[in-house]
KEVEX-87077 format. One line per 2 residues: their letters; for each residue x, y, z of N, C-alpha, C, CB. Coordinates in Angstrom, 2 decimals. Glycine has a CB too. Example, Ala and Ser with C-alpha at 12.3 -4.5 7.8 and 13.67 -1.06 7.14 Angstrom:
# KEVEX-87077
AS) 13.19 -5.69 7.80 12.30 -4.50 7.80 13.20 -3.30 7.80 11.31 -4.47 9.05; 12.85 -2.25 7.08 13.67 -1.06 7.14 12.90 0.03 7.87 14.08 -0.60 5.72
***
This chain:
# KEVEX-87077
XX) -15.62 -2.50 -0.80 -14.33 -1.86 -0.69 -13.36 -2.82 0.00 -14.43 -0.50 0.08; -12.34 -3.33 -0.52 -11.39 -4.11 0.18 -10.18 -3.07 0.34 -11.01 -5.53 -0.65
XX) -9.68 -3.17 1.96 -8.96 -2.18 2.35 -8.38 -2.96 3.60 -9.77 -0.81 2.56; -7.15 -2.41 3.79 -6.40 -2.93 5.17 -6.11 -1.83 5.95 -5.01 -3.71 4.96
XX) -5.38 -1.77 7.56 -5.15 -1.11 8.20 -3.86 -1.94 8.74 -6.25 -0.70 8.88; -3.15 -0.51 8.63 -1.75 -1.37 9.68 -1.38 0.39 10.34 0.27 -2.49 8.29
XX) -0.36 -0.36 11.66 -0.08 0.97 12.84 0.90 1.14 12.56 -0.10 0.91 14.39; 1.46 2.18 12.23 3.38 2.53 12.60 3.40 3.82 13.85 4.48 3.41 10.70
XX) 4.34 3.67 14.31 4.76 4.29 15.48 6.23 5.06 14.91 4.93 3.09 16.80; 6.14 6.37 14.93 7.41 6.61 14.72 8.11 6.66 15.13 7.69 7.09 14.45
XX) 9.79 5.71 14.97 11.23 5.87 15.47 11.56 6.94 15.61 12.16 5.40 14.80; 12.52 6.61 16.36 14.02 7.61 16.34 14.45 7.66 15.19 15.30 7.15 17.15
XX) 14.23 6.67 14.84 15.35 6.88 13.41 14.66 7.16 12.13 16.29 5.43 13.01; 13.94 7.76 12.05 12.92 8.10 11.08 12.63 9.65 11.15 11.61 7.26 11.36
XX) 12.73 10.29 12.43 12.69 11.93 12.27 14.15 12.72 12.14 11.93 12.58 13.67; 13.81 13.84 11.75 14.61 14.56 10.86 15.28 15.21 13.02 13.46 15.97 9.17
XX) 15.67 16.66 12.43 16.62 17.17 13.82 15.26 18.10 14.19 18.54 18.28 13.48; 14.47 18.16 13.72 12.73 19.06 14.11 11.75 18.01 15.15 11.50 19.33 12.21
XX) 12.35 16.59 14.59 11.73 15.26 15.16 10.36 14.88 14.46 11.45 15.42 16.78; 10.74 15.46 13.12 9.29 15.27 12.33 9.81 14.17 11.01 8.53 17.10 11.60
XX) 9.14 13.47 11.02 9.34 12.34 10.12 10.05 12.30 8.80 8.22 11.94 9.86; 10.85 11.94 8.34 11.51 12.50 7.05 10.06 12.36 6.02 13.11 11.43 6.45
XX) 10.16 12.63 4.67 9.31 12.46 3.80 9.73 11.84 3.05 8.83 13.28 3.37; 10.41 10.82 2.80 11.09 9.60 2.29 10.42 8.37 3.42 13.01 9.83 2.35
XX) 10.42 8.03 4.22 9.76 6.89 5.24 8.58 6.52 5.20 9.79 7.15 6.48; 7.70 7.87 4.57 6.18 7.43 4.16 6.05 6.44 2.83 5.28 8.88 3.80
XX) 6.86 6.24 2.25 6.69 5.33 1.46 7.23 3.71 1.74 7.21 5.91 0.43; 8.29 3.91 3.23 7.69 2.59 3.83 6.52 2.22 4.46 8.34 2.23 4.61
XX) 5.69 3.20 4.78 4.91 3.33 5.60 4.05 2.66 4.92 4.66 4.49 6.08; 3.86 3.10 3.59 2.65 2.74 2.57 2.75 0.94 2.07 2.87 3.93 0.97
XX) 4.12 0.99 2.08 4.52 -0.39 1.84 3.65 -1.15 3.07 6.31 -0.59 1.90; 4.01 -0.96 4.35 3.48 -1.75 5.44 2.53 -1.83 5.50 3.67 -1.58 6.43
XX) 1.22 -1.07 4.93 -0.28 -0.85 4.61 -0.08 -1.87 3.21 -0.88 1.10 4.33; 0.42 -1.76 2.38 0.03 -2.17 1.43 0.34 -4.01 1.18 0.59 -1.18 0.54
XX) 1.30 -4.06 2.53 1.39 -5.71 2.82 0.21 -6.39 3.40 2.54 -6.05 3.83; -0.34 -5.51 4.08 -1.63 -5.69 5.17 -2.38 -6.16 4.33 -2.34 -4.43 5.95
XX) -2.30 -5.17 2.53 -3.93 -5.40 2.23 -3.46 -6.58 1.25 -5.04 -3.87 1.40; -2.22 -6.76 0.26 -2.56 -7.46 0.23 -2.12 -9.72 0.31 -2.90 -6.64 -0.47
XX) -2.13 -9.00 2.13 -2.28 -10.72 2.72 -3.63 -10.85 2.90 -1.49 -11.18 4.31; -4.11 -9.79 3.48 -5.79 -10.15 3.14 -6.33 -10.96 1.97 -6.53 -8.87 2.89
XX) -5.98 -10.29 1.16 -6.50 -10.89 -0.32 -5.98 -12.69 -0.51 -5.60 -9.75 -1.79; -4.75 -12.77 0.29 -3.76 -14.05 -0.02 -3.37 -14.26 -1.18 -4.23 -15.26 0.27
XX) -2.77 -12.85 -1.47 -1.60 -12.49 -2.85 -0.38 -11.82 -2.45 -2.21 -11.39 -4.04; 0.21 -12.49 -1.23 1.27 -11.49 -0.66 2.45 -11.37 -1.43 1.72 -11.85 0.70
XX) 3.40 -11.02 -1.36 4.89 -11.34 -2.00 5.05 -12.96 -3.14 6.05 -11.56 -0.37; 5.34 -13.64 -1.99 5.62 -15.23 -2.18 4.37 -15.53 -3.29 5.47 -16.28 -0.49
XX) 3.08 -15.17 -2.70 1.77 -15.82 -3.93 2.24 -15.13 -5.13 -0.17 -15.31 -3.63; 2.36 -14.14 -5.11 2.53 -13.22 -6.80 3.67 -14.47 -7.37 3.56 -10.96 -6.71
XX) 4.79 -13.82 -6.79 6.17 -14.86 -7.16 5.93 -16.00 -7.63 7.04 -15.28 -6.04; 5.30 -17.19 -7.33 4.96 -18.49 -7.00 3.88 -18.20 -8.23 4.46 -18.94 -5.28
XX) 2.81 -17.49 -8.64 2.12 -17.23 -9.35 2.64 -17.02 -10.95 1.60 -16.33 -8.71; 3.73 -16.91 -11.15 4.51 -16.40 -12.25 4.55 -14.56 -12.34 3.77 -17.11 -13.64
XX) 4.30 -13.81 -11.40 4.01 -12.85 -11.82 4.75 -11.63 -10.82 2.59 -12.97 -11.98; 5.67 -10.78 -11.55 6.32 -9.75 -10.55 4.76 -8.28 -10.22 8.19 -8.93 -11.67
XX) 4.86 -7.45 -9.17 4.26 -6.40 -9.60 5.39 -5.11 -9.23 2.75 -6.35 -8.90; 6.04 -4.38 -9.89 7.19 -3.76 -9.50 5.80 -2.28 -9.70 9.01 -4.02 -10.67
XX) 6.30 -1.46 -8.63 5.64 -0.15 -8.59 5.72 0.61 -9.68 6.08 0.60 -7.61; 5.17 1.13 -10.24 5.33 1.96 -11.60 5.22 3.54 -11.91 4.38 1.47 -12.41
XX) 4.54 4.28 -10.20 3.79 5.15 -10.15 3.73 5.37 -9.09 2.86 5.06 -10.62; 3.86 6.56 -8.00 3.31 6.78 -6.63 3.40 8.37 -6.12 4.16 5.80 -5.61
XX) 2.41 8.43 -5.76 2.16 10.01 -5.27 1.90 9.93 -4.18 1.13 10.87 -5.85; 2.34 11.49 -3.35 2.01 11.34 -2.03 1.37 12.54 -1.93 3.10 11.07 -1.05
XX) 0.69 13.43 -0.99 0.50 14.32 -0.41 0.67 14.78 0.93 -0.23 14.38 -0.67; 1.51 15.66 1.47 1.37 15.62 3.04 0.77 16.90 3.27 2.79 15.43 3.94
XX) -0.30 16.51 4.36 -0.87 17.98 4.70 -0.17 18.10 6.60 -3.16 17.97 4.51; -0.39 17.57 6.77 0.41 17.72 8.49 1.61 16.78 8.40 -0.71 17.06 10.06
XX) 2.68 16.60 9.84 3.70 16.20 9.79 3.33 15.16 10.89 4.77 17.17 9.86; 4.69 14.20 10.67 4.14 13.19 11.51 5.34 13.11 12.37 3.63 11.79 10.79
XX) 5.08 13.55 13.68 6.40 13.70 14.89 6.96 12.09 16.10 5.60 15.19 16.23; 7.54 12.15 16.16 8.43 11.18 16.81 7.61 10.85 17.97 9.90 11.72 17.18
XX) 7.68 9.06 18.07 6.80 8.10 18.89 5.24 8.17 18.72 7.07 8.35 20.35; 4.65 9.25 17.36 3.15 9.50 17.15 2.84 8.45 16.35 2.71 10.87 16.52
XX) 1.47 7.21 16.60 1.40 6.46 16.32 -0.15 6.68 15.14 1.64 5.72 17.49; 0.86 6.44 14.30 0.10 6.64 12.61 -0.96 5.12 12.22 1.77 6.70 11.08
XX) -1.93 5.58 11.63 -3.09 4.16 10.64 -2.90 4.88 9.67 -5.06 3.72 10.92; -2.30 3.88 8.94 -2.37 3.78 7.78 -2.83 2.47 6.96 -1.32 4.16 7.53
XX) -4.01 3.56 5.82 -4.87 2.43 5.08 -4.74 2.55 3.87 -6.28 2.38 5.30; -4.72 0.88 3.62 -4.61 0.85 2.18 -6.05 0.35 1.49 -3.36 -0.14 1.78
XX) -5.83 0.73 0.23 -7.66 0.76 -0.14 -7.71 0.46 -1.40 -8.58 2.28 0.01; -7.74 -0.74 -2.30 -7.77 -1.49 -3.50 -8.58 -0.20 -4.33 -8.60 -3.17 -3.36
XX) -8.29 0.70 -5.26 -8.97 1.50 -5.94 -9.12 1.14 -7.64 -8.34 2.77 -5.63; -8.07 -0.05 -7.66 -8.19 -0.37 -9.59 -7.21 -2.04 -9.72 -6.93 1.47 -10.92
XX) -8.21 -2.51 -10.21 -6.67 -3.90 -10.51 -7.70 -4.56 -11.93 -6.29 -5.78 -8.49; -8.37 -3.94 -12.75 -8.53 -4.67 -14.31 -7.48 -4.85 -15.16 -9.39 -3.96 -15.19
XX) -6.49 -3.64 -14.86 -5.31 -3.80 -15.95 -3.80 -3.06 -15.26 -5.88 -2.86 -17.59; -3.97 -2.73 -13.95 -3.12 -2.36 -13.07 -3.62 -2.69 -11.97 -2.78 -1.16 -13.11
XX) -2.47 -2.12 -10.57 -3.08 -2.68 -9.75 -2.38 -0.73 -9.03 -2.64 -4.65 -9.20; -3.77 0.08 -8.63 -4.05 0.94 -8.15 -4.09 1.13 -6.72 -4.85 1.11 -8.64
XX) -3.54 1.28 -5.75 -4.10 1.12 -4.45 -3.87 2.93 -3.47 -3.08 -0.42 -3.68; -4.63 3.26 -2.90 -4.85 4.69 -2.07 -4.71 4.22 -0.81 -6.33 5.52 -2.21
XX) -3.76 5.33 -0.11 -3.30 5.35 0.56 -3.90 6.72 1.92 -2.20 5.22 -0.16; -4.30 6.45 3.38 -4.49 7.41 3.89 -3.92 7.24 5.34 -5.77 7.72 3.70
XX) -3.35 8.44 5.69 -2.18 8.33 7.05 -2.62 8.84 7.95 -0.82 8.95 7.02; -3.30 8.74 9.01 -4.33 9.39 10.08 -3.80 9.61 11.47 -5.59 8.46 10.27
XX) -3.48 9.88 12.30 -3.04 9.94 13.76 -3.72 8.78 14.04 -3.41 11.25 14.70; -3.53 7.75 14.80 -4.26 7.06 15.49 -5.30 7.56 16.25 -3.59 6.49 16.12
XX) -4.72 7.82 17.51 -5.37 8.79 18.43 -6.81 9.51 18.10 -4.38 9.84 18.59; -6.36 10.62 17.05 -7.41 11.59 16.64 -8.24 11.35 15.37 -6.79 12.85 16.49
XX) -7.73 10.96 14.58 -7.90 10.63 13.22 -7.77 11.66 12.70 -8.98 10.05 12.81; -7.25 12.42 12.72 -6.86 13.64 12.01 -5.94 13.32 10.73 -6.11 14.59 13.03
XX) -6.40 13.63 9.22 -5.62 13.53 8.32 -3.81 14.13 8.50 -6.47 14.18 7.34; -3.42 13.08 7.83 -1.55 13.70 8.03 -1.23 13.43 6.40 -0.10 12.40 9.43
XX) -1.61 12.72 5.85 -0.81 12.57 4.35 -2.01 11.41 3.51 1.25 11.67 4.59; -1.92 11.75 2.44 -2.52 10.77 1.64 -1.50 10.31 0.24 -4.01 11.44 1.20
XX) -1.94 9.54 -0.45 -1.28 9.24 -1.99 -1.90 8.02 -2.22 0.49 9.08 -2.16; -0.96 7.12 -3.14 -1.40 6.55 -4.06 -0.21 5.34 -4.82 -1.88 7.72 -4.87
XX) -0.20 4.57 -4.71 0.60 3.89 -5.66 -0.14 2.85 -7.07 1.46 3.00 -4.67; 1.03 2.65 -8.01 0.41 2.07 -9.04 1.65 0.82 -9.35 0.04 3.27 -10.32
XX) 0.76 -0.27 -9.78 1.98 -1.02 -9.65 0.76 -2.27 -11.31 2.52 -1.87 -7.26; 1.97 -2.75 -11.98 1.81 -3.52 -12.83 1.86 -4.51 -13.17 2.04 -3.36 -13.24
XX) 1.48 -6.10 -13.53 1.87 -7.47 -13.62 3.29 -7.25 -14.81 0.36 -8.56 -14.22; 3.93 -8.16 -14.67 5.18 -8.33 -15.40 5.11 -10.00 -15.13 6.66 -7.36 -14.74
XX) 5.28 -10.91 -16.30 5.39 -12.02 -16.83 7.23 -12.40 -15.91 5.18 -11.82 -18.80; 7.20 -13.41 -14.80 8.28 -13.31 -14.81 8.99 -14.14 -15.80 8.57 -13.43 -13.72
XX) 8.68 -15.17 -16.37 9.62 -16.01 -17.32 9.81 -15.08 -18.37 9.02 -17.46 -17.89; 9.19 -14.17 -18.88 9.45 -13.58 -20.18 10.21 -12.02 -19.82 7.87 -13.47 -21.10
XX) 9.53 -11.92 -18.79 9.76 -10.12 -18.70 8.85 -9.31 -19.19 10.94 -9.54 -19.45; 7.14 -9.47 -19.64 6.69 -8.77 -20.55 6.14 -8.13 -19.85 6.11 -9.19 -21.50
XX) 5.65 -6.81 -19.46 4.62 -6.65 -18.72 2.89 -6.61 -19.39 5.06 -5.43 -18.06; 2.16 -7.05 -18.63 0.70 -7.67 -19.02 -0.23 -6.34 -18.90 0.11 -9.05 -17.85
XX) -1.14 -6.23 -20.15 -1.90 -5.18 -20.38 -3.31 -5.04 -19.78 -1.95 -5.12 -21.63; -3.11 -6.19 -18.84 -4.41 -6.75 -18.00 -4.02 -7.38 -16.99 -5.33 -7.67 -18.67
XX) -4.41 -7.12 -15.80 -4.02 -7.97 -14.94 -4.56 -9.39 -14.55 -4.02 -7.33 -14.08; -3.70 -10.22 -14.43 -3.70 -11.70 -14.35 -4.63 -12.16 -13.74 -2.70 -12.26 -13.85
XX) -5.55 -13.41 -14.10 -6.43 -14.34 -13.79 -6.31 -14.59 -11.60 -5.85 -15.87 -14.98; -4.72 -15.21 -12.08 -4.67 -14.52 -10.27 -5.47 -13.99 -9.36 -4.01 -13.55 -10.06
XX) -5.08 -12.74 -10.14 -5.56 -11.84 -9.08 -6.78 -11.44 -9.13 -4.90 -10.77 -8.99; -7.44 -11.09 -10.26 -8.82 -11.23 -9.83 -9.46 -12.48 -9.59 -9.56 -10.65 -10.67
XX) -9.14 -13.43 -9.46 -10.10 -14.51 -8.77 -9.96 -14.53 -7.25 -9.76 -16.03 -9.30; -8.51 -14.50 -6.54 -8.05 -13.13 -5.93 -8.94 -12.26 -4.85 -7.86 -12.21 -7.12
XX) -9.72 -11.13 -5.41 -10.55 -10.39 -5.40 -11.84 -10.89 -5.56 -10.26 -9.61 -6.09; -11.87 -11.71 -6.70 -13.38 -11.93 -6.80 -13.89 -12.89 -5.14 -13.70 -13.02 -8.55
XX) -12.86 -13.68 -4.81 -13.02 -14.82 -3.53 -12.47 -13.80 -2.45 -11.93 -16.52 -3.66; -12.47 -13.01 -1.90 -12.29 -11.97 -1.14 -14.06 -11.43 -0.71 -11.26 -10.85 -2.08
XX) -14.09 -11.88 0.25 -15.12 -11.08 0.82 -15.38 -9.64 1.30 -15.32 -11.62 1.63; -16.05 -9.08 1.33 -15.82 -7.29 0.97 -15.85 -7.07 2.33 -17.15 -6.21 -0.03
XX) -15.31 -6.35 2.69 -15.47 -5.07 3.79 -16.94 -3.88 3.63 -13.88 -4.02 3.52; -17.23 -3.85 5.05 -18.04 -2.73 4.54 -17.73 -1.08 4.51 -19.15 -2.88 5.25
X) -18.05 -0.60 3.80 -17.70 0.59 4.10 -17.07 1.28 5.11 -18.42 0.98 4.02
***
């Protein structure tokens, strides 16, 4: 399982007038997990780019089961779930502290050819070699 962990702490400027997190910010949130996982891999931004290859999001779901309140310091993990012909990654938002579930989802994101614009029905040599030279995590 290749998976990252990153902390957010919630701002001020991120809760609503209840002081509970908007539900628009979790999808930076997921972003900041999903940079974590993948610099791990050493396919961050710049490598894709530099690689010939955009991955623009295509797809993303969230679920919230609890709320996440002001200065409560959130893990959030990202967790490689599919990249043969997309690139799939799950998402889970935990209290630090307790580990108590707060939100889960999901994003989906696709190779796109940048010189052409095409998007690729498989994902690029890249990235799974990528993955394949990635040493696993354990469970």
């Amino acid at each position: 399982m290749i998976y990252a962990d990153a902390q957010v702490k919630i701002p001020f400027h991120d809760i609503d007038i209840m002081e509970i997190a908007w539900h628009g910010h979790y999808v930076k949130y997921f972003e900041i997990a999903r940079c974590e996982l993948l610099d791990k891999l050493d396919y961050d931004h710049e490598r894709m780019r530099d690689s010939g290859y955009a991955w623009p999001v295509i797809d993303m779901h969230l679920r919230y089961a609890r709320p996440a309140r002001y200065n409560q310091v959130l893990n959030v993990r990202a967790r490689l779930t599919e990249w043969e012909h997309r690139l799939k990654i799950d998402y889970t938002v935990t209290d630090a502290e307790t580990g108590e579930r707060l939100t889960r989802g999901h994003t989906v994101q696709v190779a796109v050819e940048m010189a052409s614009g095409e998007m690729c029905f498989a994902s690029p040599q890249v990235l799974l070699d990528k993955i394949e030279n990635h040493q696993e995590d354990p469970a």
